[in-house]
PAGU-581485 format. One line per 5 residues: number of its first residue (from 1); their letters; for each residue x, y, z of N, C-alpha, C. Coordinates in nm, 3 decimals, padded with zeros to 5 digits. Layout:
NUM	a	X Y Z X Y Z X Y Z; ...
REM end
This chain:
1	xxxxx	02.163 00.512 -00.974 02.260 00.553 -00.874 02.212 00.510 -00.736; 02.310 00.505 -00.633 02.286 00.428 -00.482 02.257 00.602 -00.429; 02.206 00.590 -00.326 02.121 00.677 -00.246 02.217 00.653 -00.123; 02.166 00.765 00.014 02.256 00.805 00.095 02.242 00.576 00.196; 02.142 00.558 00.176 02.094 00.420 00.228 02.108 00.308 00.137
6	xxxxx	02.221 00.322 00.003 02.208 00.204 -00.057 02.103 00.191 -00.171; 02.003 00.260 -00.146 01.887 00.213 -00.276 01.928 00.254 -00.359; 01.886 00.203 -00.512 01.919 00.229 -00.642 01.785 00.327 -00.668; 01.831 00.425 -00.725 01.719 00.500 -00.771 01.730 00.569 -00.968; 01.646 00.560 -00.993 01.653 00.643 -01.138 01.507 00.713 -01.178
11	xxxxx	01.500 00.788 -01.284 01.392 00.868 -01.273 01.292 00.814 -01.406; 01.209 00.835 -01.390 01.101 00.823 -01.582 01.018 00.941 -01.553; 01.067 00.999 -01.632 01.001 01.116 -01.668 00.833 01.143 -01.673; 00.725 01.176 -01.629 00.603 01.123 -01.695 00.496 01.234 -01.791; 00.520 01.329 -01.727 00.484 01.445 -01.824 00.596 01.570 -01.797
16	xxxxx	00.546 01.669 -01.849 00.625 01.811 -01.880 00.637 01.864 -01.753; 00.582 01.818 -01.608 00.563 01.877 -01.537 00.575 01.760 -01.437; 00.552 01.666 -01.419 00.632 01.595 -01.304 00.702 01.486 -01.322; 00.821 01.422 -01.312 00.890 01.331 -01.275 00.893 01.259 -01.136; 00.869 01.111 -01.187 00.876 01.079 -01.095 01.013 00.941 -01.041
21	xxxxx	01.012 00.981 -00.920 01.167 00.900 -00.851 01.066 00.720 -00.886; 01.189 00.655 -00.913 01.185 00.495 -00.908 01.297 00.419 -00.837; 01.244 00.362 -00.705 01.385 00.331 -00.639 01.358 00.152 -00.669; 01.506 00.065 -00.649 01.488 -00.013 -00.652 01.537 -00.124 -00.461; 01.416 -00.120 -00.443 01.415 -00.156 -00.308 01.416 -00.343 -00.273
26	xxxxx	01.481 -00.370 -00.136 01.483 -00.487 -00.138 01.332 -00.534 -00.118; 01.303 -00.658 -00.169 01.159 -00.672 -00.151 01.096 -00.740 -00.012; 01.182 -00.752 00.078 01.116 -00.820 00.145 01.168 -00.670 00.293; 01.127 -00.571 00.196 01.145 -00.422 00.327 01.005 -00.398 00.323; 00.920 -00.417 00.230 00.814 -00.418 00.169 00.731 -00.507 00.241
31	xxxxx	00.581 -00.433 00.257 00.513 -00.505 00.355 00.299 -00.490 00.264; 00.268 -00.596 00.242 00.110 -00.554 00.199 00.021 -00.540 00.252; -00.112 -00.481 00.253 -00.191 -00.425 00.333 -00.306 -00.513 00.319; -00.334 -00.634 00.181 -00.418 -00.710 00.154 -00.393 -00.846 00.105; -00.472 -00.970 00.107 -00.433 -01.066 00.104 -00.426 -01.107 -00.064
36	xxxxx	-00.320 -01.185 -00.124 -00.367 -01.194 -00.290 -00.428 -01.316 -00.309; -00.497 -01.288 -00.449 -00.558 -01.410 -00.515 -00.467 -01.488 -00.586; -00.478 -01.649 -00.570 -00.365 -01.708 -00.569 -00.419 -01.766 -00.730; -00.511 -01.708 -00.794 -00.514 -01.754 -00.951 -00.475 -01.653 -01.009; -00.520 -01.498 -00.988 -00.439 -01.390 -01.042 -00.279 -01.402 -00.984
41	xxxxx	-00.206 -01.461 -00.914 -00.088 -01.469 -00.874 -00.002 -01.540 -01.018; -00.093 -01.652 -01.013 -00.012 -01.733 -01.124 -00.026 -01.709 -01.292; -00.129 -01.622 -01.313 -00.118 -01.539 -01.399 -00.082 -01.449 -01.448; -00.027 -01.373 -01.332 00.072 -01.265 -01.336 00.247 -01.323 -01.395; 00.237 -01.437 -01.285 00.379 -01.529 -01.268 00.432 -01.565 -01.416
46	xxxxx	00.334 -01.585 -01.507 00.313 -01.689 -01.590 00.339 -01.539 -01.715; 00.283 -01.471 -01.679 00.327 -01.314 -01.810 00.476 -01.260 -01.766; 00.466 -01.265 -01.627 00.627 -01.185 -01.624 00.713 -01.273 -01.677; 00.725 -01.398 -01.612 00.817 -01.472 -01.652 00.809 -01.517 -01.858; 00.715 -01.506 -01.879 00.711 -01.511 -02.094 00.769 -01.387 -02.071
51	xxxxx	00.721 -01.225 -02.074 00.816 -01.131 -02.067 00.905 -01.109 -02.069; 00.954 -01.165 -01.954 01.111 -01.137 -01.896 01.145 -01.002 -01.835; 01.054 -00.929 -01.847 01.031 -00.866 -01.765 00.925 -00.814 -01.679; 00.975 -00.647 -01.580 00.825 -00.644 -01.539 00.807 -00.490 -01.574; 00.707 -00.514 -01.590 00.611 -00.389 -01.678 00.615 -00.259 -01.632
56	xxxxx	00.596 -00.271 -01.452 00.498 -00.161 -01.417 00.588 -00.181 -01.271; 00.614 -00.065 -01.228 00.705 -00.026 -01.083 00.546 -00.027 -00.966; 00.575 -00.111 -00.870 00.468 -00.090 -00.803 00.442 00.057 -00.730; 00.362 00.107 -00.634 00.354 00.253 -00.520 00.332 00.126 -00.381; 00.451 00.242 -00.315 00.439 00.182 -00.201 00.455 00.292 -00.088
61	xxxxx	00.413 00.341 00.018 00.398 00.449 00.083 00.561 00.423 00.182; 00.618 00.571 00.138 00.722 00.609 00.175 00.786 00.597 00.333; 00.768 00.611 00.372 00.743 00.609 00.549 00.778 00.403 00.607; 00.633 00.339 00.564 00.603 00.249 00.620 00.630 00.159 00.519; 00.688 00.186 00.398 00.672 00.094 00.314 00.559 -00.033 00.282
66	xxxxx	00.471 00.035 00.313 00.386 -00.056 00.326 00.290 -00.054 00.166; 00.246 -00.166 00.075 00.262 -00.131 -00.077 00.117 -00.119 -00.079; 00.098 00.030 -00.191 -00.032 00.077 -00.223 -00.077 -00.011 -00.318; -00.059 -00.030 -00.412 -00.064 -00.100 -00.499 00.064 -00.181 -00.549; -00.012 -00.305 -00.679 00.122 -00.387 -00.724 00.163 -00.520 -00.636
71	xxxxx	00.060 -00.536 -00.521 00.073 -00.630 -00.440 00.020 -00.742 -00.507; 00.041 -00.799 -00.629 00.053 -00.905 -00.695 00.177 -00.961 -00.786; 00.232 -00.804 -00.821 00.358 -00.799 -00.903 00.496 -00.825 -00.791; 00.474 -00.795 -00.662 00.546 -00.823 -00.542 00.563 -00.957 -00.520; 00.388 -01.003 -00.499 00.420 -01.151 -00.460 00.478 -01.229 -00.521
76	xxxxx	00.439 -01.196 -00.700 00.504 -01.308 -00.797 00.645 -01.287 -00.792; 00.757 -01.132 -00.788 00.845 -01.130 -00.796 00.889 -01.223 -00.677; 00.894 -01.271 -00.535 00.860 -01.292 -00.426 00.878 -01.394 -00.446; 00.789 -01.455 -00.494 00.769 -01.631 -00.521 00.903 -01.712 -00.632; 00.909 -01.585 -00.726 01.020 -01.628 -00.815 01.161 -01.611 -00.742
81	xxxxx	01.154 -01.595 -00.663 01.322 -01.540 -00.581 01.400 -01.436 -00.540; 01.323 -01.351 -00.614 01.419 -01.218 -00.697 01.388 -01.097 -00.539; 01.509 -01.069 -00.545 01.538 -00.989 -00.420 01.517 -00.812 -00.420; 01.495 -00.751 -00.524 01.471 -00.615 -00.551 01.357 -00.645 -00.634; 01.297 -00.527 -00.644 01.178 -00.467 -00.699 01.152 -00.296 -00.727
86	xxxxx	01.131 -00.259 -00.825 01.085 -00.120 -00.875 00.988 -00.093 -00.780; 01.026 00.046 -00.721 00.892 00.117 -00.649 00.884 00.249 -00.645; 00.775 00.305 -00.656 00.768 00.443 -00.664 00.738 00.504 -00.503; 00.805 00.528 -00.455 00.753 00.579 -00.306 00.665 00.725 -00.259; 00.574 00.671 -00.231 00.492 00.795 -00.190 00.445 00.837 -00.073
91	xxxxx	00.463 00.954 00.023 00.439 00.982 00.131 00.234 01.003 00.116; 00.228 00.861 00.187 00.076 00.866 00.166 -00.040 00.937 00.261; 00.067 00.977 00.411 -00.019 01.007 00.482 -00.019 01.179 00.466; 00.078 01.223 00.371 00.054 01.377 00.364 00.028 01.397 00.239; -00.040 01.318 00.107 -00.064 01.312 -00.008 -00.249 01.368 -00.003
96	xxxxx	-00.347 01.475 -00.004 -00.457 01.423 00.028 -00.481 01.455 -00.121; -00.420 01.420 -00.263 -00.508 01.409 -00.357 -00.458 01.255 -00.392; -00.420 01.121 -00.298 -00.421 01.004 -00.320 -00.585 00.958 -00.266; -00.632 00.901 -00.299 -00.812 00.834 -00.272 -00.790 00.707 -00.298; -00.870 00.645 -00.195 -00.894 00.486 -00.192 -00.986 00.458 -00.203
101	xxxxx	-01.092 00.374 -00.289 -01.199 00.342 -00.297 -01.183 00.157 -00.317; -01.290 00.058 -00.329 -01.309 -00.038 -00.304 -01.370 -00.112 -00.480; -01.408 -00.001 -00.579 -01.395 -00.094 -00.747 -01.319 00.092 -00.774; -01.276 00.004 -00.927 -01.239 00.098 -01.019 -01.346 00.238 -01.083; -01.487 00.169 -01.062 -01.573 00.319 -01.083 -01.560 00.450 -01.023
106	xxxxx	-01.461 00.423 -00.875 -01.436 00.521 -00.757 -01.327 00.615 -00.782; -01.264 00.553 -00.899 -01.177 00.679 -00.893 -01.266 00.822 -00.988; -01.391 00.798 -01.072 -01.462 00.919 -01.076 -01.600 00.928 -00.958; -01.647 00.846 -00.898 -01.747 00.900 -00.833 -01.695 00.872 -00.698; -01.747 00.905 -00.585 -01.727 00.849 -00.444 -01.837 00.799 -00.402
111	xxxxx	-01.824 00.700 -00.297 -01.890 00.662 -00.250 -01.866 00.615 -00.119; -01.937 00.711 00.018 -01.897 00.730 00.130 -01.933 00.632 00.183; -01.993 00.527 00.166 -02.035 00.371 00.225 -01.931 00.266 00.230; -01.852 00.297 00.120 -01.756 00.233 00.049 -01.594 00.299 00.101; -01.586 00.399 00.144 -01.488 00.517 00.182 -01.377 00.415 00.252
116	xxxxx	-01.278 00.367 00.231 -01.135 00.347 00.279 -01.034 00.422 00.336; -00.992 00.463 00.411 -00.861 00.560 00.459 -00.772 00.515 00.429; -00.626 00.583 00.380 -00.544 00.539 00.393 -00.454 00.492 00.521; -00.545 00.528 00.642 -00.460 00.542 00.773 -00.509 00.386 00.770; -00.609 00.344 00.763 -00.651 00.201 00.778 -00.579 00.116 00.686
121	xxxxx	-00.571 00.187 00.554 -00.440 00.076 00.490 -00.322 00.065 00.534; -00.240 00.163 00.607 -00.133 00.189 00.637 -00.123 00.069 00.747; -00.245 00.087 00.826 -00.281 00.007 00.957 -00.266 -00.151 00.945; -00.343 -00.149 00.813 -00.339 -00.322 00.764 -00.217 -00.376 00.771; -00.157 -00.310 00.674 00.027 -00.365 00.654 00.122 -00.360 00.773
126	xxxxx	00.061 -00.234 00.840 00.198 -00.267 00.939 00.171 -00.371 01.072; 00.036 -00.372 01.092 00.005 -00.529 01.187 00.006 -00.620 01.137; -00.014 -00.701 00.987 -00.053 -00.791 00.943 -00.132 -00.860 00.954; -00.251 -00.763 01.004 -00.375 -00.772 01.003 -00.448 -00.770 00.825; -00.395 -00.873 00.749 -00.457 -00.802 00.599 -00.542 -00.809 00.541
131	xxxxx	-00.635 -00.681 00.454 -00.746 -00.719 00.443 -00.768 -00.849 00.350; -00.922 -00.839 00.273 -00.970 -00.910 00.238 -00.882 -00.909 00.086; -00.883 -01.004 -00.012 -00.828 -00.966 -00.162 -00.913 -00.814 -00.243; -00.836 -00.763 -00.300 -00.903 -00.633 -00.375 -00.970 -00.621 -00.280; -01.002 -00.569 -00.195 -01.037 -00.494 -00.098 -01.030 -00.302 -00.130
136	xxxxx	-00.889 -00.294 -00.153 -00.891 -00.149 -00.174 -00.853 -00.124 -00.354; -00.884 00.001 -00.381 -00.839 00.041 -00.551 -00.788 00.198 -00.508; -00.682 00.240 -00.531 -00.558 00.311 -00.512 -00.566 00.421 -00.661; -00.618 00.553 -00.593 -00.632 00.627 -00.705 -00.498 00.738 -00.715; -00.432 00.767 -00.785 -00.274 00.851 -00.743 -00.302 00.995 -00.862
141	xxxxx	-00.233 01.077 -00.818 -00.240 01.228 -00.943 -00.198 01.163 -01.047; -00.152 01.053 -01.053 -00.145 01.015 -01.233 -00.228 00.875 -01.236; -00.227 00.877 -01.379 -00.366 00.724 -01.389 -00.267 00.577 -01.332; -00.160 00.597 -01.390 -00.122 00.435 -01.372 00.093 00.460 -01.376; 00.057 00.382 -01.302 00.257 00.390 -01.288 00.281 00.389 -01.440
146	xxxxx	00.399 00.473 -01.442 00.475 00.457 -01.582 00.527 00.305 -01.605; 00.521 00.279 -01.756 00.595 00.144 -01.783 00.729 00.172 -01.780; 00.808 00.047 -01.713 00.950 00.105 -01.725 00.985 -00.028 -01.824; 00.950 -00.137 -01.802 00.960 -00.281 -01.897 01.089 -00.312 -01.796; 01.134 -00.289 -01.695 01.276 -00.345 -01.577 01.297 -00.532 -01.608
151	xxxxx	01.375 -00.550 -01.694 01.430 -00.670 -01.716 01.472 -00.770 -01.610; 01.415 -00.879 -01.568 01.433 -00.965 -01.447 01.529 -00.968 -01.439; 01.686 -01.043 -01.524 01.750 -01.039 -01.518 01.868 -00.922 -01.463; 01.805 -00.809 -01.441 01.828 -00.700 -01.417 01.837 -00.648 -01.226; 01.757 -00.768 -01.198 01.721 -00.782 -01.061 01.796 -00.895 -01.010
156	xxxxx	01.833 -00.827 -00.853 01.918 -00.976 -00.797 01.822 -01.102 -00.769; 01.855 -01.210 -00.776 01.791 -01.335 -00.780 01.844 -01.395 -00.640; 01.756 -01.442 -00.591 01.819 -01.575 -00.453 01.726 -01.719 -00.441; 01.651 -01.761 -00.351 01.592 -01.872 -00.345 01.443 -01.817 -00.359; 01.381 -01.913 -00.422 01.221 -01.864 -00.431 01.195 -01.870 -00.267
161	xxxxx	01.071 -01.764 -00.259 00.986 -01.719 -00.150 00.875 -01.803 -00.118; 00.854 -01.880 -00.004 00.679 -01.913 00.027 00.620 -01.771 00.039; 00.510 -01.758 -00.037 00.444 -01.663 -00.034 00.296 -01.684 00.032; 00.282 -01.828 00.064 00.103 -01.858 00.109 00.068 -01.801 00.193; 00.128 -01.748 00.260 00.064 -01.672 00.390 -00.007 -01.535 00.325
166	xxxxx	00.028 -01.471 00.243 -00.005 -01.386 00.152 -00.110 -01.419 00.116; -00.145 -01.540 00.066 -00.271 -01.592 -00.036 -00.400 -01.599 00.090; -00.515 -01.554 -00.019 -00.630 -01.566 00.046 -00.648 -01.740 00.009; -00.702 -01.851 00.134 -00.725 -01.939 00.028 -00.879 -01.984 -00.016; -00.887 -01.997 -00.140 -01.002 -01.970 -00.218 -00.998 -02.148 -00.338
171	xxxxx	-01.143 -02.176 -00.321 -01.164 -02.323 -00.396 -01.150 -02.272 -00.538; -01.171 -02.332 -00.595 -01.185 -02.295 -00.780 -01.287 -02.219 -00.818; -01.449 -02.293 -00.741 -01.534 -02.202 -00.790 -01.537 -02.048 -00.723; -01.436 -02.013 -00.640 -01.429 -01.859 -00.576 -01.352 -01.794 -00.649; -01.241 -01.859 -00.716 -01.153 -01.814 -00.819 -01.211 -01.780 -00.965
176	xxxxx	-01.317 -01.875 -00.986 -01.374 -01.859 -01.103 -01.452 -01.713 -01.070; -01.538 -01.723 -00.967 -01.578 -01.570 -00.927 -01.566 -01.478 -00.933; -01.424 -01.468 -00.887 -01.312 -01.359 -00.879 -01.298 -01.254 -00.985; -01.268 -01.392 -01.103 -01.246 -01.367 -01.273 -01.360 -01.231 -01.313; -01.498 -01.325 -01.260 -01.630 -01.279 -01.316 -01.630 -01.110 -01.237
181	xxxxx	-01.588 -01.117 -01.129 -01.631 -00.986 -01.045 -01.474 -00.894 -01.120; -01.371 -00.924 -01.128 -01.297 -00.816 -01.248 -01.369 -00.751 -01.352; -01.383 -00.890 -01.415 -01.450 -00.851 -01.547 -01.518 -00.759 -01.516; -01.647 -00.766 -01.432 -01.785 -00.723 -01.406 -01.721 -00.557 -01.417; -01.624 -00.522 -01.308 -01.575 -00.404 -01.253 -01.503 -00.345 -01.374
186	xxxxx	-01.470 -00.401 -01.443 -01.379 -00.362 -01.555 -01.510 -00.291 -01.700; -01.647 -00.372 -01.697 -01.701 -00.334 -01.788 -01.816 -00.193 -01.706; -01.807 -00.255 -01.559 -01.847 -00.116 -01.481 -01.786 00.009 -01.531; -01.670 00.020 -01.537 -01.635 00.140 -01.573 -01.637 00.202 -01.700; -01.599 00.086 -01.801 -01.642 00.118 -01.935 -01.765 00.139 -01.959
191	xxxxx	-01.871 00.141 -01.893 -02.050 00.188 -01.894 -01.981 00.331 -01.855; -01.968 00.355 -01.745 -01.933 00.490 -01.671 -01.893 00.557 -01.793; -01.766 00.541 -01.804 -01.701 00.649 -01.948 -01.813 00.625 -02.053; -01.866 00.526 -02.128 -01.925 00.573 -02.241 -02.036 00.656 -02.199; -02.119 00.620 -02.097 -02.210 00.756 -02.085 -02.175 00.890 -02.043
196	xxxxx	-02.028 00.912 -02.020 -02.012 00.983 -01.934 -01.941 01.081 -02.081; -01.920 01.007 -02.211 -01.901 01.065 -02.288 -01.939 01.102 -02.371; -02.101 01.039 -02.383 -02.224 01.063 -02.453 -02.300 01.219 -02.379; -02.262 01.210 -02.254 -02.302 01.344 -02.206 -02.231 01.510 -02.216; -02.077 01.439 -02.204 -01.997 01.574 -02.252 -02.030 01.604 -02.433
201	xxxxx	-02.027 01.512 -02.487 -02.090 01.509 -02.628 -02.171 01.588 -02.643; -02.297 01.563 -02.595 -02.431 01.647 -02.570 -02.454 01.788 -02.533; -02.330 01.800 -02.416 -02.310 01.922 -02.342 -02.226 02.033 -02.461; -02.153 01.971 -02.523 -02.088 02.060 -02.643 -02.154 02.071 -02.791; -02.262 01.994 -02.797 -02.362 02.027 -02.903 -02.459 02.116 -02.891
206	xxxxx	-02.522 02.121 -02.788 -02.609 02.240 -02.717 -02.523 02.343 -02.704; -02.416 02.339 -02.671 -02.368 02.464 -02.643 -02.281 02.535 -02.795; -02.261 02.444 -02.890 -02.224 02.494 -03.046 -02.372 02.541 -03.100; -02.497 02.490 -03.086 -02.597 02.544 -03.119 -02.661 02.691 -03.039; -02.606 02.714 -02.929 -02.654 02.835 -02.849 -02.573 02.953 -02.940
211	xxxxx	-02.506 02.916 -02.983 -02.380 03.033 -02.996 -02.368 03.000 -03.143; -02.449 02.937 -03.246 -02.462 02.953 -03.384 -02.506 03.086 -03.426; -02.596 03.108 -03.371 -02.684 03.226 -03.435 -02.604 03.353 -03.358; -02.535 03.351 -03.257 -02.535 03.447 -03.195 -02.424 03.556 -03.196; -02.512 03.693 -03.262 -02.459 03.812 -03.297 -02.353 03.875 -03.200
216	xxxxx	-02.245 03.857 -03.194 -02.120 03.903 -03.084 -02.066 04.045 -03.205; -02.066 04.153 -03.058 -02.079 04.320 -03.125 -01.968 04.321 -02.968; -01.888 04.450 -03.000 -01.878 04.525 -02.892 -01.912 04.523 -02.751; -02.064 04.545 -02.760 -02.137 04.576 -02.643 -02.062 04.466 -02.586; -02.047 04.348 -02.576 -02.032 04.249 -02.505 -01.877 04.263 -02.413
221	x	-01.824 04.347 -02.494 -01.654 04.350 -02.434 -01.592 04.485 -02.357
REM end
């Protein structure tokens, strides 16, 4: 349905307890706070378009529109032509259980060296001052936008977008880098969880053995 301003909005449900709004906004109201990698660009380009669709509604802060995340799924839509885009809008500057950190390990530990504001992201996008690529990692009360699977065809189409101004530009062997420092961050976290589940493990074996033997009477209640 159109909204009091025209936007298309519909809902996906995500648990028992919150729903969340999905508007479909023009894309170029939409503004990014960081520069993209122009080999993850064409890899993205290269799945949506086999797809045919797109997967995942980006977050983009309500106010300034300025996009929290998904600023790759933007550019490619962007580059392909297509004039709307799925977004979940979030008022970021009165959200304080949204956290920004700089890898994916940050959304369980912090690290105040590393500490991002959102006022500084907000800041990036609306000067076009933008940061560096992955620069920031965007932690929200839920893990990851709902899939909606929004069919391209589903979206208005016009002339493809130059998007280079967007692009960081980067030689091959920085791109190849790039790859390596995902990966790296990606198996960072998978260390994190497996020890982190070898310890709750531990923590509930000791504590089934404290309470094997132990005589529960009355007195206790």
């Amino acid at each position: 349905m159109k909204d009091g301003d025209g936007q298309v909005t519909f809902t996906v449900q995500k648990t028992e307890k919150q729903t969340l709004k999905i508007t479909l906004l023009q894309i170029d109201k939409l503004k990014p706070h960081e520069k993209g990698s122009p080999l993850y660009l064409e890899l993205l380009k290269n799945e949506i378009l086999k797809d045919g669709v797109l997967k995942y509604p980006i977050i983009a802060d309500e106010k300034t529109k300025v996009i929290l995340d998904g600023m790759h799924r933007w550019l490619a839509l962007k580059s392909l032509g297509y004039k709307q885009i799925p977004v979940i809008l979030i008022d970021a500057s009165q959200n304080p259980k949204i956290r920004v950190g700089s890898r994916r390990i940050h959304r369980y530990i912090n690290d105040s060296k590393m500490e991002i504001t959102t006022k500084e992201v907000i800041s990036a996008g609306i000067s076009g001052n933008l940061m560096k690529p992955r620069t920031t990692r965007h932690f929200f009360p839920f893990i990851k936008p709902p899939k909606i699977a929004c069919p391209l065809n589903s979206l208005e189409k016009g002339v493809p977008q130059d998007v280079s101004r967007y692009l960081a530009k980067m030689s091959i062997e920085e791109c190849q880098k790039a790859i390596e420092d995902w990966l790296m961050e990606i198996s960072e976290e998978l260390d994190f969880l497996r020890n982190r589940t070898l310890e709750v493990e531990k923590e509930r074996e000791e504590f089934l053995n404290r309470i094997k033997n132990l005589k529960i009477s009355n007195n206790f209640f």
